[in-house]
MIZA-416728 format. One record per residue (C-alpha): residue number from 0; residue in three letters; x, y, z. Coordinates in steps of 0.05 Angstrom, whole numbers. Each point is the difference from the previous one (the first is absolute). Example, Ala and Ser with C-alpha at 12.3 -4.5 7.8 and 13.67 -1.06 7.14 Angstrom:
{num: 0 residuo: ALA east: 246 north: -90 up: 156};
{num: 1 residuo: SER east: 27 north: 69 up: -13};
//
This chain:
{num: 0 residuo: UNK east: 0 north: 0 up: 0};
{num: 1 residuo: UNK east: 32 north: 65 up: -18};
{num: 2 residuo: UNK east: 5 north: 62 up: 50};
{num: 3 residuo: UNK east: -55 north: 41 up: 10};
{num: 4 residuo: UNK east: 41 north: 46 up: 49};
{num: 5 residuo: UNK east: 61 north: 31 up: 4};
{num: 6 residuo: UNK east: 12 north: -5 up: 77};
{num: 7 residuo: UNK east: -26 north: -32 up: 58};
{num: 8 residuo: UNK east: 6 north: 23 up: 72};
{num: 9 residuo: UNK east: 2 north: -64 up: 38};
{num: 10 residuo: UNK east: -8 north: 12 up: 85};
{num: 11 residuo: UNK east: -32 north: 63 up: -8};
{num: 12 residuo: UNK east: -55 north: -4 up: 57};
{num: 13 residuo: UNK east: 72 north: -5 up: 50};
{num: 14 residuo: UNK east: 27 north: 76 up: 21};
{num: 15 residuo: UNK east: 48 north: 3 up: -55};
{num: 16 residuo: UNK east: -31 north: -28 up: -59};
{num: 17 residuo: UNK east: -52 north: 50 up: 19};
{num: 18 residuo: UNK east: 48 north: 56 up: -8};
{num: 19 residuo: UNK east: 27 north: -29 up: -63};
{num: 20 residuo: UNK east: -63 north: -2 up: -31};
{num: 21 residuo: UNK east: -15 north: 78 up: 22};
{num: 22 residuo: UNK east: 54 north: 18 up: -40};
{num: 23 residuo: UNK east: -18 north: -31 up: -52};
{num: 24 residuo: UNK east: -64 north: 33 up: -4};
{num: 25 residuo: UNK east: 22 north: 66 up: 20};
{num: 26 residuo: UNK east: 60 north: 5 up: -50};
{num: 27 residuo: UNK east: -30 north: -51 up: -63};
{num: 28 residuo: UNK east: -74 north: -11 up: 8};
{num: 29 residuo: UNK east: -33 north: -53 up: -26};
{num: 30 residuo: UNK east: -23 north: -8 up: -79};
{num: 31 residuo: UNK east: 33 north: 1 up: -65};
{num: 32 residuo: UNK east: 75 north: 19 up: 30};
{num: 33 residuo: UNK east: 4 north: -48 up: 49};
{num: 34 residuo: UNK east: -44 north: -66 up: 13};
{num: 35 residuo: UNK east: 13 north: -32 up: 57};
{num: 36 residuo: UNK east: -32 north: -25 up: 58};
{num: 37 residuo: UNK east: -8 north: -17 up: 81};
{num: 38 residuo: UNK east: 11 north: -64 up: 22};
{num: 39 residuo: UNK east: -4 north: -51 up: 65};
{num: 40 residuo: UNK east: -35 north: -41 up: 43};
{num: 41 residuo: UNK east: -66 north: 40 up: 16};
{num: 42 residuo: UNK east: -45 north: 29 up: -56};
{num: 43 residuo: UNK east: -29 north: 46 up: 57};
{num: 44 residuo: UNK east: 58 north: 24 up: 35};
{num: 45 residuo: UNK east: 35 north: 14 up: -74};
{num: 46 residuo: UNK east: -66 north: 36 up: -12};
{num: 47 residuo: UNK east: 9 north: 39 up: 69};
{num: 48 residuo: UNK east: 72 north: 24 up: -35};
{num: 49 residuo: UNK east: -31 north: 19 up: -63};
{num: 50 residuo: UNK east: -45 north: 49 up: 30};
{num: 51 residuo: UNK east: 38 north: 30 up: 55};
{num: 52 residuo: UNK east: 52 north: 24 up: -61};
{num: 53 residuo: UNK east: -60 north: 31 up: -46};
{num: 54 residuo: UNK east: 3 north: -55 up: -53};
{num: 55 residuo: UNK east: -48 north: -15 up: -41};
{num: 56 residuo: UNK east: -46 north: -70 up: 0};
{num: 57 residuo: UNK east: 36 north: -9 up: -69};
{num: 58 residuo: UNK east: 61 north: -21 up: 34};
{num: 59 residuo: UNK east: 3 north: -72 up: 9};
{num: 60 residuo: UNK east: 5 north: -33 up: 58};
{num: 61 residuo: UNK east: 24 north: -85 up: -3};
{num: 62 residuo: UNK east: -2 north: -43 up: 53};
{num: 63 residuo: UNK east: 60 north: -59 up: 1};
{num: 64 residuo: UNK east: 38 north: -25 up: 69};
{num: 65 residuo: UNK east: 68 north: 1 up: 6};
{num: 66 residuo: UNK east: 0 north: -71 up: 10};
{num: 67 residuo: UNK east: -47 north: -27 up: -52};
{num: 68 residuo: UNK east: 46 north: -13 up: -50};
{num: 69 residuo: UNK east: -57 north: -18 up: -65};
{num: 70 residuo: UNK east: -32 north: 70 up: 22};
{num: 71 residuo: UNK east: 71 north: 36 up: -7};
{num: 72 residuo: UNK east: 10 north: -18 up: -63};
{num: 73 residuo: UNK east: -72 north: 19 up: -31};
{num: 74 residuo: UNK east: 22 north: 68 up: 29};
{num: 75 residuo: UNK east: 65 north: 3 up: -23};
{num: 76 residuo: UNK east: -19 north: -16 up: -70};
{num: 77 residuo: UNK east: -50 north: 59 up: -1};
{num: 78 residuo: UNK east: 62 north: 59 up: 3};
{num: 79 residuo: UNK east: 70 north: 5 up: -20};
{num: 80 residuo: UNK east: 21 north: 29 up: 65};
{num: 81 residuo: UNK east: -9 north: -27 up: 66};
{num: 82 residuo: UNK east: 24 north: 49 up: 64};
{num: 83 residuo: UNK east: -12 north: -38 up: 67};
{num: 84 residuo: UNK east: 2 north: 30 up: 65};
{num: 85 residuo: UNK east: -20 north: -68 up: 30};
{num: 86 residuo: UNK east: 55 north: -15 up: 50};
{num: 87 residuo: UNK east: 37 north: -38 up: 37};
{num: 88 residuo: UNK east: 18 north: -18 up: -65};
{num: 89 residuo: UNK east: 24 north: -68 up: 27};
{num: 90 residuo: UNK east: -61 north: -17 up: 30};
{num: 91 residuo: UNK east: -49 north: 28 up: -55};
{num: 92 residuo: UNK east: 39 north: 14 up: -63};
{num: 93 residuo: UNK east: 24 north: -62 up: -26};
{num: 94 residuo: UNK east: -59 north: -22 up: -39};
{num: 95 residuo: UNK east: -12 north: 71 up: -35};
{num: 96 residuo: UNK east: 77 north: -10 up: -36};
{num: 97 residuo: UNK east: -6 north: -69 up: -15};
{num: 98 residuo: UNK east: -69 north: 31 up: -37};
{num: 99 residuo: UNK east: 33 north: 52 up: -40};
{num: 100 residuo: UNK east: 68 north: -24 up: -14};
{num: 101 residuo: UNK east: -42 north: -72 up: -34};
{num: 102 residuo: UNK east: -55 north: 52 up: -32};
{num: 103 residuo: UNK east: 50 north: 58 up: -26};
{num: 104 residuo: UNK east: -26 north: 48 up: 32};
{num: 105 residuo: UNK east: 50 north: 53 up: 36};
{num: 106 residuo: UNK east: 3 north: 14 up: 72};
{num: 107 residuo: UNK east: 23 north: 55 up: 55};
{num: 108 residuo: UNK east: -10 north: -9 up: 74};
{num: 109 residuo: UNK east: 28 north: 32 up: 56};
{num: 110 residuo: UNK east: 46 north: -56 up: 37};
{num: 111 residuo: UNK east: 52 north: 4 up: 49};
{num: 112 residuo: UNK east: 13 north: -70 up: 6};
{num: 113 residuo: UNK east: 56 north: -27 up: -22};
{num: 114 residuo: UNK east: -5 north: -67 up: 18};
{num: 115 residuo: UNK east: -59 north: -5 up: -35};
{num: 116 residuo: UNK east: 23 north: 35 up: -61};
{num: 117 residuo: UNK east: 58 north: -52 up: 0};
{num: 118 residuo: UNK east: -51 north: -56 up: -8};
{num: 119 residuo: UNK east: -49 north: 26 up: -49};
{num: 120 residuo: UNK east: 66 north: 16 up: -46};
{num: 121 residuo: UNK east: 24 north: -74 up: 10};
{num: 122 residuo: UNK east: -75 north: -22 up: -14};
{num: 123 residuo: UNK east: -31 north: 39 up: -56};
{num: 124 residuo: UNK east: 67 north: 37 up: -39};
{num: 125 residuo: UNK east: -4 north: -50 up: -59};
{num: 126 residuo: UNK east: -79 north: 3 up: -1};
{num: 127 residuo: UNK east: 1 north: 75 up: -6};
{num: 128 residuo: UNK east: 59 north: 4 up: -49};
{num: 129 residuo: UNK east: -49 north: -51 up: -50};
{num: 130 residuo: UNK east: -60 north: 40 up: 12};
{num: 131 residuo: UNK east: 24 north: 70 up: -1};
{num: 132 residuo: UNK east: -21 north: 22 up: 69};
{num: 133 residuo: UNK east: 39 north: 55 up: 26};
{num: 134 residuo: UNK east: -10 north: -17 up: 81};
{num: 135 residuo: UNK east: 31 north: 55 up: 31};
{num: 136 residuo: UNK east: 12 north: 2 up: 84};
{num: 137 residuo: UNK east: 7 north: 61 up: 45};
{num: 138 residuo: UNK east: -31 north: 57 up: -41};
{num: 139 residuo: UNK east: -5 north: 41 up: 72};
{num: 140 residuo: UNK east: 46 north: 30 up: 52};
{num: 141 residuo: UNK east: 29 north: -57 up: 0};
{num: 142 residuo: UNK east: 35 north: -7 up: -55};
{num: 143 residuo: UNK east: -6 north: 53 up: -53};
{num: 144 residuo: UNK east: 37 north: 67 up: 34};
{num: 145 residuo: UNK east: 56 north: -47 up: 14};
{num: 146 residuo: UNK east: -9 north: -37 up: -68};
{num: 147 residuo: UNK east: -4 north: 53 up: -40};
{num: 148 residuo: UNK east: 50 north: 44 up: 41};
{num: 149 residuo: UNK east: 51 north: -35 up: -10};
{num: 150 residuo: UNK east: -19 north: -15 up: -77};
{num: 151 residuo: UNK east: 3 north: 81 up: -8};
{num: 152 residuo: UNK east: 62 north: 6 up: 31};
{num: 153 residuo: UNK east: 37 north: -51 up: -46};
{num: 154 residuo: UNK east: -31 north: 35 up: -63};
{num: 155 residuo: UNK east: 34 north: 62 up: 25};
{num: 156 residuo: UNK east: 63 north: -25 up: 17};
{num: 157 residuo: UNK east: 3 north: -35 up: -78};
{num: 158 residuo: UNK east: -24 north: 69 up: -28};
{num: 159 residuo: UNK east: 58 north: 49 up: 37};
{num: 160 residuo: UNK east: 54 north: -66 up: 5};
{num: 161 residuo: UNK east: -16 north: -51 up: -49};
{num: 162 residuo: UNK east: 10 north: -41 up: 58};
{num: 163 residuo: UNK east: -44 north: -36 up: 44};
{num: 164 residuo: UNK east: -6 north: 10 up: 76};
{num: 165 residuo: UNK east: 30 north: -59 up: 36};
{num: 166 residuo: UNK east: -16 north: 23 up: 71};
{num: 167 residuo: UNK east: -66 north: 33 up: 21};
{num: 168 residuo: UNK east: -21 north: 16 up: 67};
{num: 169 residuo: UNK east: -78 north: 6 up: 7};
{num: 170 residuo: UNK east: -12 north: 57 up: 63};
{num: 171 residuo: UNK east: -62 north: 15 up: 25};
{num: 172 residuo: UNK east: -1 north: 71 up: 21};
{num: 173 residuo: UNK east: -75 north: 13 up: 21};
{num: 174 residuo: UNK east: -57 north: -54 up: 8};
{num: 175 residuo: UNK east: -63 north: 35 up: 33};
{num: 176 residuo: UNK east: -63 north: -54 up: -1};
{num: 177 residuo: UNK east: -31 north: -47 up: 31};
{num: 178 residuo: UNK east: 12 north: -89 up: -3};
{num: 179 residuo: UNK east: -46 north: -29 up: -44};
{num: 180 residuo: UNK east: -43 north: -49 up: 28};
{num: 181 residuo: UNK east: 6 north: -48 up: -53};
{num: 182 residuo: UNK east: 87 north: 5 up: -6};
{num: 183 residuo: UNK east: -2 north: -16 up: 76};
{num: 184 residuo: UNK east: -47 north: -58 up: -14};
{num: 185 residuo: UNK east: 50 north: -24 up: -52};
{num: 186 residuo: UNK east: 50 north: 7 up: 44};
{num: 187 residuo: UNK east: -27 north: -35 up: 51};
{num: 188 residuo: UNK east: -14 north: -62 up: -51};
{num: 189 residuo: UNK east: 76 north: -2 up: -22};
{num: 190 residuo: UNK east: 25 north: 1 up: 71};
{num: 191 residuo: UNK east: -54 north: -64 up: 12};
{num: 192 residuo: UNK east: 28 north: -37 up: -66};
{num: 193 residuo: UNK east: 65 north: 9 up: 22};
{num: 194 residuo: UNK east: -11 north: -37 up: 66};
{num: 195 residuo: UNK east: -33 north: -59 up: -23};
{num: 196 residuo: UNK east: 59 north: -3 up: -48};
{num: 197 residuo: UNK east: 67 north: 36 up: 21};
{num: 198 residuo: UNK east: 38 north: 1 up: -61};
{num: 199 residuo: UNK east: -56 north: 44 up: -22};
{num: 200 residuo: UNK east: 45 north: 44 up: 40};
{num: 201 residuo: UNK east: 65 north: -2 up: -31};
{num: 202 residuo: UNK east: -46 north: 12 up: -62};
{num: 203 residuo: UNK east: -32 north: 61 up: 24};
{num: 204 residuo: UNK east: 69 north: 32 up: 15};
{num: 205 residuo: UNK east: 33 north: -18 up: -73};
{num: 206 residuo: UNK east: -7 north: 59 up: -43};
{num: 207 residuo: UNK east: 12 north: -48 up: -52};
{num: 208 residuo: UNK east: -66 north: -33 up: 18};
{num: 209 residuo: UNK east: -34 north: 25 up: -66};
{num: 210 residuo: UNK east: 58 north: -13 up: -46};
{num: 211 residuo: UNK east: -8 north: -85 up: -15};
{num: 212 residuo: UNK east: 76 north: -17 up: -22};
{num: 213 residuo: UNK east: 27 north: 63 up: 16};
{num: 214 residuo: UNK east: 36 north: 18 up: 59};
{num: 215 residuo: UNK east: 45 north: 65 up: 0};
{num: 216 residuo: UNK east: 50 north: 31 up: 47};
{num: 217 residuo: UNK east: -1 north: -3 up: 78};
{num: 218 residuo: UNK east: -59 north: 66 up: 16};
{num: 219 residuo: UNK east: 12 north: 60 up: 48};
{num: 220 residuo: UNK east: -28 north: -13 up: 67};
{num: 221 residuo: UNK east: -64 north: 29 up: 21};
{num: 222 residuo: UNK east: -16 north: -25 up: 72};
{num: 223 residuo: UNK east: 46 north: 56 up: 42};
{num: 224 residuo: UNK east: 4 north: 74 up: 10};
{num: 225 residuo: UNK east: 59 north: 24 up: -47};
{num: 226 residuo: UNK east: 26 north: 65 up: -19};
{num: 227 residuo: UNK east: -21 north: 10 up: -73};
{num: 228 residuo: UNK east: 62 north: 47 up: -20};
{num: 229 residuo: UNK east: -31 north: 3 up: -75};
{num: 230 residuo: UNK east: -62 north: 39 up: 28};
{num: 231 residuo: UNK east: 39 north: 32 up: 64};
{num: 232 residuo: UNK east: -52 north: -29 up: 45};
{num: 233 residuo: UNK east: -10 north: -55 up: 52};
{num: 234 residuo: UNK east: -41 north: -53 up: -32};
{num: 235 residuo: UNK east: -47 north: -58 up: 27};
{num: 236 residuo: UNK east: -31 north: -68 up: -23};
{num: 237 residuo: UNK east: -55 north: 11 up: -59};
{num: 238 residuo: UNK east: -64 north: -42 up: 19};
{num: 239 residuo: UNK east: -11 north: -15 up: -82};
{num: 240 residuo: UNK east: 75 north: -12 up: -11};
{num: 241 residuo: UNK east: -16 north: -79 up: 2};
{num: 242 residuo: UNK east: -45 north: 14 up: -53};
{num: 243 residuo: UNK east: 17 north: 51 up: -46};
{num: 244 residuo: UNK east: 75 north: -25 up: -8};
{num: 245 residuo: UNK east: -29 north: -66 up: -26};
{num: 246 residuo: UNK east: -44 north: 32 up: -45};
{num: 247 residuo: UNK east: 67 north: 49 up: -28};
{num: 248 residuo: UNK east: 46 north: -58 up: -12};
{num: 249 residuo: UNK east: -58 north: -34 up: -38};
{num: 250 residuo: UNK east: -5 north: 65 up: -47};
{num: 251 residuo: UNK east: 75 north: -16 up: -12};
{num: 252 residuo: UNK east: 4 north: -69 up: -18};
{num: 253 residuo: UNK east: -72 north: 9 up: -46};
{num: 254 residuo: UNK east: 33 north: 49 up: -33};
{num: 255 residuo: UNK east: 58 north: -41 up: -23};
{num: 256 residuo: UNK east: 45 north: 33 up: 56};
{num: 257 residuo: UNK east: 19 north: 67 up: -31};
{num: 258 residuo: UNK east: 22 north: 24 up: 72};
{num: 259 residuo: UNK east: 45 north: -52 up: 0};
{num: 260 residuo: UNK east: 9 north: -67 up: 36};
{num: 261 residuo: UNK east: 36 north: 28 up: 56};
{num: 262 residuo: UNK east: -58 north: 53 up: 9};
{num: 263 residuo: UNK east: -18 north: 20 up: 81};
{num: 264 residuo: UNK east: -50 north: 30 up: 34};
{num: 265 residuo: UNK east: -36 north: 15 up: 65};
{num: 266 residuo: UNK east: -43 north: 42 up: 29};
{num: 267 residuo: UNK east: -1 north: 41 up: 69};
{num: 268 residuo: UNK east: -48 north: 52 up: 41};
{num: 269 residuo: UNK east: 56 north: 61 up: 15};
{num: 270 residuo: UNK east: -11 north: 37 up: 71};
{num: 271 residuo: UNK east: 32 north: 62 up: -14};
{num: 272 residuo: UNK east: 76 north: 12 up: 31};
{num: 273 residuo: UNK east: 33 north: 22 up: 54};
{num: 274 residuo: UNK east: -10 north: -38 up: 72};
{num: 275 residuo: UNK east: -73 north: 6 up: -6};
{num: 276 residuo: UNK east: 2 north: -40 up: -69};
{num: 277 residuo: UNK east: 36 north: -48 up: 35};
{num: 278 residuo: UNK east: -44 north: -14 up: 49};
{num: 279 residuo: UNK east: -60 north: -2 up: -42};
{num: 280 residuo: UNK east: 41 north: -64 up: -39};
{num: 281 residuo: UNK east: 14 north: -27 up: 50};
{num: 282 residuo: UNK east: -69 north: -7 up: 31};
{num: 283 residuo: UNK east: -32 north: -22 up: -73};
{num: 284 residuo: UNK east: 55 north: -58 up: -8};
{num: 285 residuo: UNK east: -25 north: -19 up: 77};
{num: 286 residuo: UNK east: -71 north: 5 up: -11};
{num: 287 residuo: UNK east: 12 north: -40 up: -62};
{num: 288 residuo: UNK east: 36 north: -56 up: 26};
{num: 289 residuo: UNK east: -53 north: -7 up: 58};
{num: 290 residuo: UNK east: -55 north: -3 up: -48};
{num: 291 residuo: UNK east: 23 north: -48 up: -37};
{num: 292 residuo: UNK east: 14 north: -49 up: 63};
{num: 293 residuo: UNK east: -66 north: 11 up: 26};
{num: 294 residuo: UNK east: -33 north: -6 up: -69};
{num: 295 residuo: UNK east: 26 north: -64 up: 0};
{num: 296 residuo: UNK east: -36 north: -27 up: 54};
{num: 297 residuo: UNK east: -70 north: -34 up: -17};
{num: 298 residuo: UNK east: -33 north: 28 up: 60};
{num: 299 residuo: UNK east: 24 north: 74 up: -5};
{num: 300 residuo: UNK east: -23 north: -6 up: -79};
{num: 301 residuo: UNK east: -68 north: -13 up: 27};
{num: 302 residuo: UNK east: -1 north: 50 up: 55};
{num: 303 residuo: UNK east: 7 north: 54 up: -59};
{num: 304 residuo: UNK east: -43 north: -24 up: -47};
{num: 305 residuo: UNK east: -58 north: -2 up: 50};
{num: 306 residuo: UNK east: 16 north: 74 up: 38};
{num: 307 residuo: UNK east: 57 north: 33 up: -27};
{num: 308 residuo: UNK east: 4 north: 6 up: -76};
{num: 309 residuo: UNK east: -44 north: 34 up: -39};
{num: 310 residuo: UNK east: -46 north: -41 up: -39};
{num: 311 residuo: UNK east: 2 north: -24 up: -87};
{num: 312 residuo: UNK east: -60 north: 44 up: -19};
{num: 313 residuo: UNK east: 18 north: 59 up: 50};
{num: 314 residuo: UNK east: 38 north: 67 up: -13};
{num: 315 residuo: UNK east: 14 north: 60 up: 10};
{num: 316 residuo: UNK east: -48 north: 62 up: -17};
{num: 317 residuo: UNK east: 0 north: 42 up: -62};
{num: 318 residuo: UNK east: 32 north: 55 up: 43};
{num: 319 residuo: UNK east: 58 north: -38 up: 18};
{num: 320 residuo: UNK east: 19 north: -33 up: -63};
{num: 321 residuo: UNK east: -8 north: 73 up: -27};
{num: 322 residuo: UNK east: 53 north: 19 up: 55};
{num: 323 residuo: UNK east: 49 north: -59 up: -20};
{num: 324 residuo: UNK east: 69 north: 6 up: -42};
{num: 325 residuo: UNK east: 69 north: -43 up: -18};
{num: 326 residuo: UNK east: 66 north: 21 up: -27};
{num: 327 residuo: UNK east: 49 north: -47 up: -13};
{num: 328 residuo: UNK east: 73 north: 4 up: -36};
{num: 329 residuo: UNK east: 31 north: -43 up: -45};
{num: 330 residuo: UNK east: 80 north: 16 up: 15};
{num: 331 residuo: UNK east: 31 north: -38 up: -53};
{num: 332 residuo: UNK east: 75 north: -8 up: -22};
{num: 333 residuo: UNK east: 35 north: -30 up: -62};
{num: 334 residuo: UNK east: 68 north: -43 up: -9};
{num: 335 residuo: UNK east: 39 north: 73 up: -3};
{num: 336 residuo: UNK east: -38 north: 28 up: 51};
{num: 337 residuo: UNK east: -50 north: 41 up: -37};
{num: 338 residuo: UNK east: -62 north: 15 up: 41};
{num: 339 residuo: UNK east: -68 north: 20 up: -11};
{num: 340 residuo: UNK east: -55 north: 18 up: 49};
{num: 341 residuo: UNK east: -70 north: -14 up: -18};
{num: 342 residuo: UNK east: -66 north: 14 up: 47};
{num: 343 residuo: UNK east: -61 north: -21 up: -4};
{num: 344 residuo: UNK east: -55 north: 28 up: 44};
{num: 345 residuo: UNK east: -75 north: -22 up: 7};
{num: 346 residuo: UNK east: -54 north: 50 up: 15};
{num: 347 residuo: UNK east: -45 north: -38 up: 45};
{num: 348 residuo: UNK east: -2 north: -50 up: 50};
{num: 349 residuo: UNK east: 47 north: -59 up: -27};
{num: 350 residuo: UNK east: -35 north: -64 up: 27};
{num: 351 residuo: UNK east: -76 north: 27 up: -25};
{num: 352 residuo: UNK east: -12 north: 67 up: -35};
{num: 353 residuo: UNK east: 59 north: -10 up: -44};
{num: 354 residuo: UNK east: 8 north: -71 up: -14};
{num: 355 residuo: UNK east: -77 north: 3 up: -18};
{num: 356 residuo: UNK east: 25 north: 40 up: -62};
{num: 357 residuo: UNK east: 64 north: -34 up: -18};
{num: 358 residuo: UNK east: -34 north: -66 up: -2};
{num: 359 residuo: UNK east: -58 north: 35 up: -53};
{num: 360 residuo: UNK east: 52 north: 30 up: -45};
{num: 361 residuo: UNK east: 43 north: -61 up: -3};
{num: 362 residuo: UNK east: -60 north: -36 up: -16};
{num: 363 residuo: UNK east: -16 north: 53 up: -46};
{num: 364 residuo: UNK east: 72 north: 8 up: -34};
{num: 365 residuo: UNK east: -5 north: -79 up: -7};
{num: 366 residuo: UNK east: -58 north: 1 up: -46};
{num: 367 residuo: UNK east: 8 north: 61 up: -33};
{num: 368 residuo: UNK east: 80 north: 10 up: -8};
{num: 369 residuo: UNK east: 27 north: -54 up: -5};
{num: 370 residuo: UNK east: 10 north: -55 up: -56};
{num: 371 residuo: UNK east: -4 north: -74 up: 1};
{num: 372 residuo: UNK east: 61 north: 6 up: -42};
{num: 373 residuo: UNK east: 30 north: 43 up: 49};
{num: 374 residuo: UNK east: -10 north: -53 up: 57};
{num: 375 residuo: UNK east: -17 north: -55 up: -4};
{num: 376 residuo: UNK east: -39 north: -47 up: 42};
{num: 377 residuo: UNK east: 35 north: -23 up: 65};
{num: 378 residuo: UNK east: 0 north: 31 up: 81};
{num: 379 residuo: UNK east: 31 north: 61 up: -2};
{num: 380 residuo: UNK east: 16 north: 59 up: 48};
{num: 381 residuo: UNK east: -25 north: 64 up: -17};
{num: 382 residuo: UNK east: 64 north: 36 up: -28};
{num: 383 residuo: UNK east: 16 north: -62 up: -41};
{num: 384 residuo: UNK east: -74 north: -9 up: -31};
{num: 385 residuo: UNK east: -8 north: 84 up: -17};
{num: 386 residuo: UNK east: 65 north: 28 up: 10};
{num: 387 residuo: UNK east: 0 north: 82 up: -6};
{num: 388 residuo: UNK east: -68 north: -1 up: -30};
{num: 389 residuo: UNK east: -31 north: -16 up: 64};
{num: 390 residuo: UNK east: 51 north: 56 up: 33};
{num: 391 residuo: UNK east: -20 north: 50 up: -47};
{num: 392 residuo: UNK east: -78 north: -19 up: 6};
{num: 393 residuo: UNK east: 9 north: -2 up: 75};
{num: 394 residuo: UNK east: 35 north: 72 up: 8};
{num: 395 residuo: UNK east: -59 north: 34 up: -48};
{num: 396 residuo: UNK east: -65 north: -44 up: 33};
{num: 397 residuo: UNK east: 17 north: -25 up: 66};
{num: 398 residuo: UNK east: 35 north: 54 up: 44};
{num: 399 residuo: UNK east: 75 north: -39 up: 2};
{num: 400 residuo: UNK east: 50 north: 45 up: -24};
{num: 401 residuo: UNK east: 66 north: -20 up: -21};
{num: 402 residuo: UNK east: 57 north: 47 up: -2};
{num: 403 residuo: UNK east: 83 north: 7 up: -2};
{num: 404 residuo: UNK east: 29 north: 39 up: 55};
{num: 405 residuo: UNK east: 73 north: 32 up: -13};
{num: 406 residuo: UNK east: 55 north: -35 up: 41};
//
């Protein structure tokens, strides 16, 4: 059955498939430019979103569970995009891949889970490459700033040097926002995988996790406060380090390794300098390590989920993901010692108010800039799949600017 829709919103009765699909609607309508749909579980709560974002009854609402795989792929077969918000990805994605990478049909989500990511790449890679379904992971926060950062930065560097950068240093300058409900629910999921199995573990902690036959050289460390001397700051442990790194050495490798094989990167949260700085670091690497231990334990896991955390579904108000902001820099050297300083900076709240619209315009840029003969089918990241087009397309639609600061 041939498409009758360009894009399908999958999840968006939860908090931030709600937002997604506001955006849609406020920036693209619904009608002859754009045909896409809502998607989930409940008809009536999907309904519920429709009307509290001034849609019309013309946009359609389909009902499929995550977990009914015959139901997935009627739906996927009806679009040539899918963007899910349905998370833990681990727990609830698996079936929506398997149904577009066997149905060609492409794919964004919003993932921050490795592990996960790992398997689906071992499990559906060749059934995507024969179908043509472009399945592309962490279209959010998590990982396109980083992704894409870094991406930028190398195109500069080749520009001004002719030379790629072989070092780059991902520093988060400002984060103002709140946790998203459904990242700590993820998280929460990987940390119980990795106890019923612990070399889930070791997996977690490879930043070559994401790269199957690949392994490059021995990465910077990211656990303990250090003194960044490249930004003239203290600096901290990054919470999405574990993440985005994977996803940046993936770019790399899909890309035939134009960085180079001895390419290295990490990514830290600087605390300003002087003794204050210091202090700052020093606390974050603490609070870090103690998190993790606790996080480990069953019991504490549970004690969080039930009181602590905020919930999948929750988030914060329109006010405060107004109020939100990121900067990060890309410090990046080459063999002579040429550097270049990109920054990227997001203008709302990074876990909700702007990954709502990166994950649209990726889906977006997907279907409407990018080729099949460009890329082909396979799991990509998000810089491999749509390079500078999605860069440029972000920076004009989404509010993520991308810039080169003077050394």
């Amino acid at each position: 059955m041939a498409s009758t829709l360009d894009l399908i919103v999958f999840g968006a009765s939860g908090f931030t498939g709600r937002l997604v699909a506001e955006y849609l609607f406020g920036r693209y309508g619904q009608g002859r430019s754009l045909r896409w749909a809502l998607a989930g579980r409940s008809l009536e709560r999907l309904a519920e979103v429709r009307n509290a974002i001034g849609a019309p009854e013309s946009l359609p609402l389909l009902a499929a569970d995550a977990g009914d795989a015959q139901a997935l792929r009627a739906l996927v077969r009806r679009a040539q995009v899918v963007l899910t918000t349905v998370g833990p990805y681990q727990r609830h994605g698996s079936a929506l891949v398997a149904a577009c990478a066997e149905e060609g049909v492409d794919y964004v989500d919003l993932c921050g889970e490795p592990l996960w990511m790992a398997e689906m790449i071992n499990r559906h890679q060749a059934a995507a490459g024969a179908s043509g379904a472009r399945i592309v992971f962490s279209c959010g926060f998590d990982s396109v700033p980083f992704d894409l950062g870094v991406l930028f930065a190398q195109d500069e560097a080749l520009r001004r040097f002719g030379a790629p950068l072989v070092r780059v240093r991902g520093r988060v300058r400002t984060m103002k926002g709140t946790v998203s409900g459904g990242t700590v629910a993820s998280l929460l999921a990987t940390l119980e995988a990795t106890g019923r199995d612990p070399s889930l573990a070791r997996m977690l902690a490879d930043p070559f996790a994401l790269t199957p036959g690949f392994r490059g050289p021995e990465q910077p460390e990211g656990e303990s406060a250090l003194y960044d001397d490249a930004s003239r700051s203290w600096s901290g442990p990054f919470v999405m380090a574990t993440i985005n790194t994977k996803a940046v050495h993936r770019t790399n490798a899909l890309r035939g390794h134009p960085w180079g094989v001895d390419f290295r990167y990490d990514e830290r949260m600087l605390t300003a300098d002087g003794a204050a700085g210091e202090r700052r670091a020093r606390a974050l690497a603490r609070q870090t390590r103690w998190q993790n231990r606790l996080l480990g334990f069953a019991p504490t896991r549970r004690l969080l989920e039930r009181f602590a955390l905020p919930k999948p579904g929750s988030g914060p108000t329109a006010e405060q993901r107004e109020r939100g902001r990121y900067e990060v820099a890309f410090i990046g050297d080459t063999a002579a010692g040429e550097r270049v300083t990109a920054v990227v900076r997001g203008d709302r709240d990074p876990g909700y108010g702007s990954t709502a619209k990166l994950v649209a315009e990726s889906a977006l840029c997907l279907l409407d800039e990018i080729d099949h003969d460009m890329t082909g089918g396979g799991l990509w990241t998000p810089a491999a799949a749509m390079g500078l087009a999605l860069q440029r397309r972000l920076h004009d639609r989404a509010g993520l600017t991308f810039g080169i600061e003077d050394s």
